[in-house]
Structures are given as C-alpha cells and as structure tokens.
N, C-alpha and C positions, 0 to 999 in steps of 0.2 A: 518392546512389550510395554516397557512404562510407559513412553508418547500415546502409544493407543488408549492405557486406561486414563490417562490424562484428558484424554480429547473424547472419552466418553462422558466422563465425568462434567467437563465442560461442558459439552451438548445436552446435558443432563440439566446441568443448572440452567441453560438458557431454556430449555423445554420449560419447566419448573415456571423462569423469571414470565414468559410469556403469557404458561396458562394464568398466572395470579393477574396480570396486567388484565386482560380478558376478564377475568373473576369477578375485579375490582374496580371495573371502568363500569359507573351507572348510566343509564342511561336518562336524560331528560323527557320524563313524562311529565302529565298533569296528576298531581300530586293534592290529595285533599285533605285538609285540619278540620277537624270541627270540637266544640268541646263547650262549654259551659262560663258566662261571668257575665257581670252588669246588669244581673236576675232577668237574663235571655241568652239565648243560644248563638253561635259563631260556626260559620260555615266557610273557610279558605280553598280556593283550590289556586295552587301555583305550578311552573313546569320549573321544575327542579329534578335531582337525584330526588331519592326514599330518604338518605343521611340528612340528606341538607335539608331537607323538610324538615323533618323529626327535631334535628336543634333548631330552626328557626321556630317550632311550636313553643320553646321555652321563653323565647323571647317576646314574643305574643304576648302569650299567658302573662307576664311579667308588665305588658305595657297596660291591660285589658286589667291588671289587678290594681295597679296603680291609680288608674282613672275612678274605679270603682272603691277606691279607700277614699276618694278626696271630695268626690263626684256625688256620693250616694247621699240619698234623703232618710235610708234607713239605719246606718251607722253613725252609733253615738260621735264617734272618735273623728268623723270626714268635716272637710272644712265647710259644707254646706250645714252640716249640724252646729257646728262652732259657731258660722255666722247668726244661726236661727236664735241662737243666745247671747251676743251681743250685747249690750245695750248701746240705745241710737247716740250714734257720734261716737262709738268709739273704734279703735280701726285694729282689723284683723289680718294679721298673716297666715298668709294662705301661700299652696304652691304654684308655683308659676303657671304651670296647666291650669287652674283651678279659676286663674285671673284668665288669661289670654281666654278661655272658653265667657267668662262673665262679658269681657269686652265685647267681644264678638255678640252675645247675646242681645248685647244693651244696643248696641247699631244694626241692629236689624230689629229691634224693636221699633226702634226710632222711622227705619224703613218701611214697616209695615204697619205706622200707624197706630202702634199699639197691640196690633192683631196678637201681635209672636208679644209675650211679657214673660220672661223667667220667675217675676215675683208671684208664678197664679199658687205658689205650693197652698196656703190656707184654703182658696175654693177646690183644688185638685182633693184635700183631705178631709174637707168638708161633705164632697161628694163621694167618697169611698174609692179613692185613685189613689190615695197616696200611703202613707204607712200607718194611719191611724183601721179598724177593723173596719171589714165593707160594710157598706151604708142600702138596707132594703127596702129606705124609701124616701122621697125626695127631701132633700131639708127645709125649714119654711122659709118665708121669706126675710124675716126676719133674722136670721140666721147666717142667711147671705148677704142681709145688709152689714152685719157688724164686719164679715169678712173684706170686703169689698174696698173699704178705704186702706187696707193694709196691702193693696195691689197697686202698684204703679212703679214701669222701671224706672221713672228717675228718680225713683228714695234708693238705690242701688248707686252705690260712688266706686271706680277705679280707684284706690289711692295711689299704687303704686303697681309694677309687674308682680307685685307679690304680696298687696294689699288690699283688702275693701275697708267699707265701712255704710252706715246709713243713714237715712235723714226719718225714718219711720221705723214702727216695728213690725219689718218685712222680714221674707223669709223667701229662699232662692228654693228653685224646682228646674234643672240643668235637662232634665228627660229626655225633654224634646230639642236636645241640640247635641249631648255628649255622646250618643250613639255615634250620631257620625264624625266628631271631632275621634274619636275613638277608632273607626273605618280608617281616616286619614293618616292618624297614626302611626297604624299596623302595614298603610299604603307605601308612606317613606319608611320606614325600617326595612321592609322586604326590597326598595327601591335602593337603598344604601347598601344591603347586604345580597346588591347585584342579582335580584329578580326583575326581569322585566317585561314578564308576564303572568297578569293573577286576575282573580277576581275574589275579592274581599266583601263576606256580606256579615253584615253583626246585624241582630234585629231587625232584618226586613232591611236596613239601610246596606245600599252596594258601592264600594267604587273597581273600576278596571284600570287596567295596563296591559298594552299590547294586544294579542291578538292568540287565541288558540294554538298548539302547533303544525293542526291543518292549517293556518292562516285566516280561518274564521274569525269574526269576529265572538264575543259574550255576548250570548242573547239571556236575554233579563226577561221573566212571563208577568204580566203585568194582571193579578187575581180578580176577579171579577168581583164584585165588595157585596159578595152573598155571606148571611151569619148561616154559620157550618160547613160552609161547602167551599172546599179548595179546587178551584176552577180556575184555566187559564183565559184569562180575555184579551190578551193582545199578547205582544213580542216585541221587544226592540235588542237593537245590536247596538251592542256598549262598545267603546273603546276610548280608551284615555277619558272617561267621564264617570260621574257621580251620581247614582239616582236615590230617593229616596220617597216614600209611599207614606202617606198617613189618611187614614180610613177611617170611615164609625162603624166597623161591622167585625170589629174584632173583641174592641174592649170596651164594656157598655154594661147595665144590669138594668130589669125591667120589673115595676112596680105598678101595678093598676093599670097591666094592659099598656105601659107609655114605656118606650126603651129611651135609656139616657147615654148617649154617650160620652166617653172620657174627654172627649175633643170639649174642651171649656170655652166661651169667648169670656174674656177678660174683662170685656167692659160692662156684662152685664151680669155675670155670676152664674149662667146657665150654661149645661152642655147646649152646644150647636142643635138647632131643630129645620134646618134648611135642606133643600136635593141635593146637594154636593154630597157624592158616594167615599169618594175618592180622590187624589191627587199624586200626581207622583212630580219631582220636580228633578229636572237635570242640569248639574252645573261641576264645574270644575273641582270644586271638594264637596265633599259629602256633611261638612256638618255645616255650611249655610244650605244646601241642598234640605239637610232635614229642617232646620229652623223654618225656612221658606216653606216648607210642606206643609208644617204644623198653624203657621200662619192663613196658610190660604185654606184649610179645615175650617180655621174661626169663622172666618170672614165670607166665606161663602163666592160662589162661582164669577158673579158679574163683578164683584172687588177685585178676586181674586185674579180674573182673566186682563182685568184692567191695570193692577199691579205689577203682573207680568210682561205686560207688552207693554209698560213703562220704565221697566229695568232692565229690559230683554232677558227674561228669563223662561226658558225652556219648562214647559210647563205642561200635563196632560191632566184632564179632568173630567172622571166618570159622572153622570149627576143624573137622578131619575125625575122621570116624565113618562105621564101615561102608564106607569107600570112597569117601566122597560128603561133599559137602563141606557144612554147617550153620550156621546162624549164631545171634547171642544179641546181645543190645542191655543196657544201662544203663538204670536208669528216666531220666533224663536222656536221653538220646537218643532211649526213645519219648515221652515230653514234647513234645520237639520236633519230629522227623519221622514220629510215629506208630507202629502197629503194622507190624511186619515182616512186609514181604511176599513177603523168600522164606526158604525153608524145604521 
C-alpha cells in the first residue's frame, strides 16, 4: 500500500514538473519595443521570448538615455551644451561616446566636402530648428551673415577620446548623425545579448540582423516625400544593413507662400531650395548611413550621386521633375538591390 501511494505521488510530481516545463518554455516570436527618447519615437522589433524582450527594453532605454544626456542641444547639463560655453582653446571632457560620435562627424565632413558640418547648430537656430522658439519668417541676410563664420568643422579639435576643444566660437549640432550612432548602439547590445534577429528603427533611421522567422528578409517602405501624406513609394529588403532617410517634406515652416526646409546647406546659410525630395542611404552602420543622408539633402542630386559612386555608397534618391516625382540610384545600390523599378 505505501509503494502505491509513493509511486503516485511520484507520478504526481512528474506530471506537475512537466506541465510547468510546458508552461515556461516561451516560445521565439517577433517581439516589438517601441517607446519614447532623443525627442523622437523607437520602434524595435526582435524574435526573442516576451521575458527577454521586456528586460532587454531596460537596457535600451538605458543606452538611448545616455546618448541623449550627452548628445542633446537642449540640455543645459549635456556635453554639447558645455562645449557651446567653452571659451576657444580651451579643452573639454566629454564622454567617450560624445567624442567617438564628433570624430566620426569631422571625417565625413571632410568626405563630403563640407556638405555634412556638425558645427551648423547657429544657422539650425537661427532658422527655428533648434532650441531657440520657431522662427515665422525668414531671417535677413544679415543675420546669417554674422552666423556664418562661426560654421566650419575644423574649428572642432579631437583632443583626446574623451576631449574637445576649439579654434572659433562654434557650437556642435550631433542631429544629424546621433540618431543612427544610437541605432548602432542598440544593434550590438541586442547582438551581445545573443539576438540575432531585429530590426531597429530610432527616427526614421533603421538597421537589421538576420532575417524574419519566415526567413524573409526586413522590408523597409521607402515614403513618398508628400507634406501630409504617409505613402509608401517603394520597398527594399534589408538584411545585415543600415538605411537611413533624410527629406524636406517632414520639417520645414512656410512664410510668404516660400517653405523653408530644416535640411541647411552650410555653405551658404540657407535651407536647400533644389529637386532633391529625398534620400535614403545604405551602408553597414547606420550612423555614417545618416550622416551621409544629411549630406547629400545639402548638396543636392548630381553632387550627391557623384559622391556616391565615388565612395561606393549605396544611395537612392527621389527628386522632382515636371511635377512628378523620379528617382536615380548609385551604382552601389543597383549592385545590391538591382534595377529600379520605379520610374
């Protein structure tokens, strides 16, 4: 009689130890984050369990807060704010992120001609793009002349991995590159913490890994650069690559019948007034990806296509004509995704 209720009790607990295994075996789907920092929105989706998403969300959060205490043009306390108060020659600790992101700035400055300058923050807040109140109507020209000698990235010095300093009374504007240093980021942490399939998008900038668990590839909709209207105008399939979009049809403000967009060129104090709609650029990490975007906004189509297919960088770009809106590729980009299919 004991053996029996022994061997029930037994069978009892294995019953038990089973269902729980069952219970608590998750299964890997595609698993979505999205939430709020770097004053834009974050949209992850990875194939993970529920759990391991859920903590992996704190570590994000955690990376995505950091960049934006160090990063920002609107906090007093960020090293971009510290530098802006400097005086010239003298040298600032900064955090190592903060440096490694300036570096990177300054040589693709240097590659694009000047096009891409981190120092535009004075005409960016001139023009009502940056933290001073918006601007509802053009500034004169005068105004942009005073601005104007206080832009040039090599008044911007390395000093060390955890130093600047300057030769001007400039001021750094990281916008248009820490988004996607930020993507990148978020890319190897989920990479270290044994993800090896996502798609990571912070403000419009994306990068991938691997592939769906259909085995699909990330298709990425590429908007059609209408103000108001969220339209898809093409498709590409991402994998193990970096895209990144910069447009005049999102952030712009209009005075006397004239819209101005945010997109500045450096060299001459104005928002861009060229056909170039759009750009989207694909390369291995995402924050020379967005640097390179914002670049070829300034500079405009035939620079911009000419830059490309001298760096081989994958490049697609919307640009209107006749009313209608056309597009033109890198030979890099039809390499990769082929002939274009619209047109």
């Amino acid at each position: 009689m004991r053996k029996h209720v022994l061997f029930t009790v037994f069978k009892a607990y294995l019953l038990v130890g089973f269902l729980s295994a069952c219970s608590f075996t998750e299964k890997n789907e595609i698993q979505s984050l999205y939430g709020y920092s770097m004053g834009t929105s974050y949209h992850i989706k990875i194939v993970s369990s529920l759990s391991k998403s859920q903590r992996l969300q704190l570590g994000i959060e955690g990376i995505l807060s950091d960049i934006n205490a160090r990063m920002s043009t609107y906090l007093p306390s960020s090293d971009l704010s510290k530098f802006k108060a400097i005086d010239i020659g003298e040298v600032l600790d900064v955090s190592s992120r903060t440096a490694a992101v300036v570096t990177r700035a300054l040589e693709v400055s240097n590659a694009t001609h000047g096009y891409f300058d981190p120092t535009i923050a004075p005409l960016v807040d001139l023009w009502g793009f940056g933290p001073s109140p918006d601007v509802s109507e053009e500034p004169s020209a005068f105004e942009i002349g005073q601005r104007l000698p206080l832009v040039g990235y090599d008044n911007v010095k390395v000093i060390s991995s955890q130093a600047l300093s300057k030769t001007a009374a400039s001021e750094l504007d990281l916008s248009a590159i820490a988004k996607g240093y930020a993507v990148d980021l978020v890319a190897e942490y989920l990479l270290e913490e044994g993800i090896e399939q996502f798609l990571v998008e912070i403000g419009g900038e994306m990068r991938s890994a691997g592939v769906k668990p259909n085995d699909e590839a990330w298709l990425i909709a590429i908007e059609t650069p209408t103000d108001g209207l969220r339209e898809v105008f093409d498709v590409l399939p991402l994998t193990d690559m970096a895209i990144a979009t910069s447009g005049d049809y999102r952030n712009y403000f209009e005075t006397n019948g004239v819209r101005y967009s945010h997109t500045i060129n450096p060299k001459t104090g104005y928002p861009v007034s060229h056909n170039l709609a759009s750009t989207s650029v694909i390369m291995r990490n995402c924050m020379d990806a967005d640097a390179y975007a914002t670049a070829f906004m300034a500079m405009g189509l035939e620079k911009a296509l000419n830059i490309a297919n001298e760096q081989n960088i994958a490049a697609y770009f919307i640009y209107r004509e006749d009313k209608a809106f056309k597009v033109a590729a890198s030979d890099s980009f039809v390499r990769l995704f082929g002939p274009l299919a619209v047109n």
